[in-house]
Backbone bond lengths (Angstrom), bond angles and torsions (degrees), N, CA, C in turn:
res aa  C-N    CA-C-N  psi(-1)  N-CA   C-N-CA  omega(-1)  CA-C   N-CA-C  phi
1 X - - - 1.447 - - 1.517 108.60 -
2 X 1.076 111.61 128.11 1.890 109.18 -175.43 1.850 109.74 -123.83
3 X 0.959 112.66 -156.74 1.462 91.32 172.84 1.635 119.48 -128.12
4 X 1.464 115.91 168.35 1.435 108.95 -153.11 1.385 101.44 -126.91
5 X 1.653 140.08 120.77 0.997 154.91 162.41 1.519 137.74 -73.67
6 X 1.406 131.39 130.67 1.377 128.48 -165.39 1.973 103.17 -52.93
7 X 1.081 89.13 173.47 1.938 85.53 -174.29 1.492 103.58 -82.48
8 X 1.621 111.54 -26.78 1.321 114.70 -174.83 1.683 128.57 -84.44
9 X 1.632 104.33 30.32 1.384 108.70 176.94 1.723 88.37 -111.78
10 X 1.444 79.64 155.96 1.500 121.66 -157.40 1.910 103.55 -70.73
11 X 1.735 122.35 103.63 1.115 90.71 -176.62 1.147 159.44 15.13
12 X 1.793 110.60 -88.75 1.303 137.08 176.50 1.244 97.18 -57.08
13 X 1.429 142.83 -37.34 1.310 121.46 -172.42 1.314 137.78 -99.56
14 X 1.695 104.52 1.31 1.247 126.43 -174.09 1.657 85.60 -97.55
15 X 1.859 143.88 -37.95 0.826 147.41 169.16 1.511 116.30 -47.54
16 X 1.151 131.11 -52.03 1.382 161.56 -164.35 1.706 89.45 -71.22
17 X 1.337 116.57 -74.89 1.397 127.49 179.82 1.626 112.81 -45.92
18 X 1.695 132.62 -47.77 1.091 119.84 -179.33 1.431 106.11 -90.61
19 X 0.998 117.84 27.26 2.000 129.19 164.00 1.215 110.78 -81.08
20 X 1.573 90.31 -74.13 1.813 108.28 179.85 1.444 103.36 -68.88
21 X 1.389 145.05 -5.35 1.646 133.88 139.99 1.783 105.34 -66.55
22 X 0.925 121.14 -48.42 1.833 112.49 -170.80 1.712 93.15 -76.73
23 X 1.483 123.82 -12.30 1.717 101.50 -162.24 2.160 77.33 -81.59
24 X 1.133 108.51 -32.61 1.734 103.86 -165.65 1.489 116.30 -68.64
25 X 1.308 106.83 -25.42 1.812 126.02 -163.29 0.975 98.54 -70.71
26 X 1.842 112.73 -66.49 1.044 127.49 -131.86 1.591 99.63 -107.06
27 X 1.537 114.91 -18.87 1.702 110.90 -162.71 1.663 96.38 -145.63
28 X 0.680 117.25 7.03 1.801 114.29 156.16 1.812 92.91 88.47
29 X 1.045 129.30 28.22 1.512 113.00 -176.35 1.411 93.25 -118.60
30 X 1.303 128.11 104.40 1.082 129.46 148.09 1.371 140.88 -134.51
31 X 1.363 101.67 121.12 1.397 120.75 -158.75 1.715 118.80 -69.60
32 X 1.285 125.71 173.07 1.713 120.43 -177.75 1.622 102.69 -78.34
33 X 1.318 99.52 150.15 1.781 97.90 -174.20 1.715 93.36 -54.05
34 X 1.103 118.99 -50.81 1.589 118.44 -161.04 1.365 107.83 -35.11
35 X 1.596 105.83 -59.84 1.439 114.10 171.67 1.429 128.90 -50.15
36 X 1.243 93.33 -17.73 1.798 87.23 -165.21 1.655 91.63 -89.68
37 X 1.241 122.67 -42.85 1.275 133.29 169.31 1.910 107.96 -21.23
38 X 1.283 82.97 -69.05 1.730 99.88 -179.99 1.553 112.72 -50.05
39 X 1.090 100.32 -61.14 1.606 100.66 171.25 1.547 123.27 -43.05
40 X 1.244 93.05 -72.70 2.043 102.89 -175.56 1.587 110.92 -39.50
41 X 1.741 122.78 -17.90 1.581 102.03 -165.55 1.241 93.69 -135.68
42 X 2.057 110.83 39.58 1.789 119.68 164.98 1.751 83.31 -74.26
43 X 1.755 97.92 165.66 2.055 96.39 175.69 1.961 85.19 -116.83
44 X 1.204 117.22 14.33 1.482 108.72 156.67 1.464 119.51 -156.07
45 X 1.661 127.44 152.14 1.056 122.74 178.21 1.519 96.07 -145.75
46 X 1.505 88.86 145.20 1.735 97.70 162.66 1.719 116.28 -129.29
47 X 1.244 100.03 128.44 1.606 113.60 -169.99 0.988 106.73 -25.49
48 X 1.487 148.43 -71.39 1.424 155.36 164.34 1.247 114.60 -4.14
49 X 1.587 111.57 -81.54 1.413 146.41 170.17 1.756 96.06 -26.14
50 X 1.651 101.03 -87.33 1.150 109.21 -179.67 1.569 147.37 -41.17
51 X 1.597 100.87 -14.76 1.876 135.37 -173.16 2.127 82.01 -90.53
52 X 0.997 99.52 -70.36 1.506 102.79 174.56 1.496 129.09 -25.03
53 X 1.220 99.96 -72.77 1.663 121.82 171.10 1.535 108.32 -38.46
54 X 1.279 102.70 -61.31 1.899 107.20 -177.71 1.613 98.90 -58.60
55 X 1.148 103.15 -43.87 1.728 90.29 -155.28 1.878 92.37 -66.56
56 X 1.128 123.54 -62.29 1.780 125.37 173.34 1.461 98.07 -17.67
57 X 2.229 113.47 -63.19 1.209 100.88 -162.93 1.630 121.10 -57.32
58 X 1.327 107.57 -37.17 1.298 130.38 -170.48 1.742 103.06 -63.27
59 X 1.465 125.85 -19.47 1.267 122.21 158.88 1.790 100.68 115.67
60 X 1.276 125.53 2.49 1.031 139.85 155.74 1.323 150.77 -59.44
61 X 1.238 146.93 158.29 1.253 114.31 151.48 1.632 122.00 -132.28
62 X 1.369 103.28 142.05 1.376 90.32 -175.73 1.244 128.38 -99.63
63 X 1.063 126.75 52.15 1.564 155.10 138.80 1.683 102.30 -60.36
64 X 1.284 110.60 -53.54 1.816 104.52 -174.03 1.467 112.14 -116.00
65 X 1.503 109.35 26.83 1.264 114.96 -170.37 1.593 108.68 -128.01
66 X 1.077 112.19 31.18 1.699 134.24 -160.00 1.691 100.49 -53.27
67 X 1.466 118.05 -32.54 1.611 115.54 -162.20 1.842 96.85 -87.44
68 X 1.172 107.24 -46.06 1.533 110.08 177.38 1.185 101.68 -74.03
69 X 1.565 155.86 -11.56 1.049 161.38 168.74 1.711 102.60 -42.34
70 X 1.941 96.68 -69.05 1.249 126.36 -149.22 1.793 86.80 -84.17
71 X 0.982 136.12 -24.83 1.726 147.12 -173.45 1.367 86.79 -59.36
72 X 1.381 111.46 -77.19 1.628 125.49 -150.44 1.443 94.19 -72.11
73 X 1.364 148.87 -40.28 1.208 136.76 -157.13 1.602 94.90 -95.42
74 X 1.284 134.28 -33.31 1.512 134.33 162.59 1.533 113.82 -37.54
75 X 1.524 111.94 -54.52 1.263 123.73 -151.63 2.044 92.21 -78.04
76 X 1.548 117.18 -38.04 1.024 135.49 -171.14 1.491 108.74 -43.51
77 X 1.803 94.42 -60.58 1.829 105.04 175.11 0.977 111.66 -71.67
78 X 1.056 134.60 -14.54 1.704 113.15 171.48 1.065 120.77 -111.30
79 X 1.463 115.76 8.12 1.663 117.27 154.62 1.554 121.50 -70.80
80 X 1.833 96.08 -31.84 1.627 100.79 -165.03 1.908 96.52 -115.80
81 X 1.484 99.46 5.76 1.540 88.61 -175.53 1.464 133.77 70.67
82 X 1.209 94.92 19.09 2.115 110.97 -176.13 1.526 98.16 179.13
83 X 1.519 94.98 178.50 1.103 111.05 -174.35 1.317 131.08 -119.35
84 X 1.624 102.45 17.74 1.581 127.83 171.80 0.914 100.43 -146.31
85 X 1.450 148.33 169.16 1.533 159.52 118.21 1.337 123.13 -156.81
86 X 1.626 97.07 131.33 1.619 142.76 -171.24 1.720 101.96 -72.86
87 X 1.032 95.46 148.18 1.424 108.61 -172.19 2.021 88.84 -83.55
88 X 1.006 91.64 -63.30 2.254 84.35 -173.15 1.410 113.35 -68.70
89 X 1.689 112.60 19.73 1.513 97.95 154.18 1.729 93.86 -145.57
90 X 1.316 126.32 39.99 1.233 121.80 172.60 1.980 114.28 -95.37
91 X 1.790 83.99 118.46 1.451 74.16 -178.14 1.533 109.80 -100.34
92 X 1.656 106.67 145.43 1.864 107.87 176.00 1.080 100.83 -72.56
93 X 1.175 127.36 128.76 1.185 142.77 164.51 1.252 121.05 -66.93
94 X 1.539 120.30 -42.62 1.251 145.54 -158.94 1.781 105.68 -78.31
95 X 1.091 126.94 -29.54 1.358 151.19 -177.67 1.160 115.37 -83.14
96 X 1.731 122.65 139.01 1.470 117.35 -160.09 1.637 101.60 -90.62
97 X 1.216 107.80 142.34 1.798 108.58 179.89 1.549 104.49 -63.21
98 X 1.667 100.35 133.47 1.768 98.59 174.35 1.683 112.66 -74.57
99 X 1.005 112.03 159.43 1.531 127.46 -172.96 1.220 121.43 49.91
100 X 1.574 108.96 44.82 1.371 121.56 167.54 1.443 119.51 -110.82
């Protein structure tokens, strides 16, 4: 069972949101709703940045947390396929192409 979002959230952030649900499910990182809040409606992230942020939220730091650093920002690019992405050029993947 995972969780299910109104239709009217914004790609990138409905994307962003079922991440940080699989980073908690699936890999023990789970952050305070507040935080996650904050996160899901940034209009850019970069894997790095973003591996960081969780680990701070998560009560950590990643200064001495270099392997979960490189975990979470690994798992990041190959969810979204890079190692940054902008909300005005993020494409859903998940969504069927129109006029096909």
């Amino acid at each position: 069972m995972g969780i299910k979002l109104d239709k009217d959230v914004p790609p990138l952030e409905r994307e962003i949101r079922y991440f940080l649900y699989d980073l908690c499910v699936d890999w023990g990182y789970c952050i305070p709703p507040d935080a996650a809040d904050r996160f899901a409606v940034q209009k850019q992230f970069s894997a790095d940045l973003f591996a960081a942020d969780i680990l701070v939220a998560e009560g950590m730091n990643p200064d001495y947390e270099k392997q979960s650093l490189r975990k979470i920002s690994g798992w990041f690019s190959r969810r979204f396929g890079a190692d940054e992405i902008f909300e005005e050029s993020f494409v859903d993947q998940s969504m069927p192409k129109q006029g096909v």
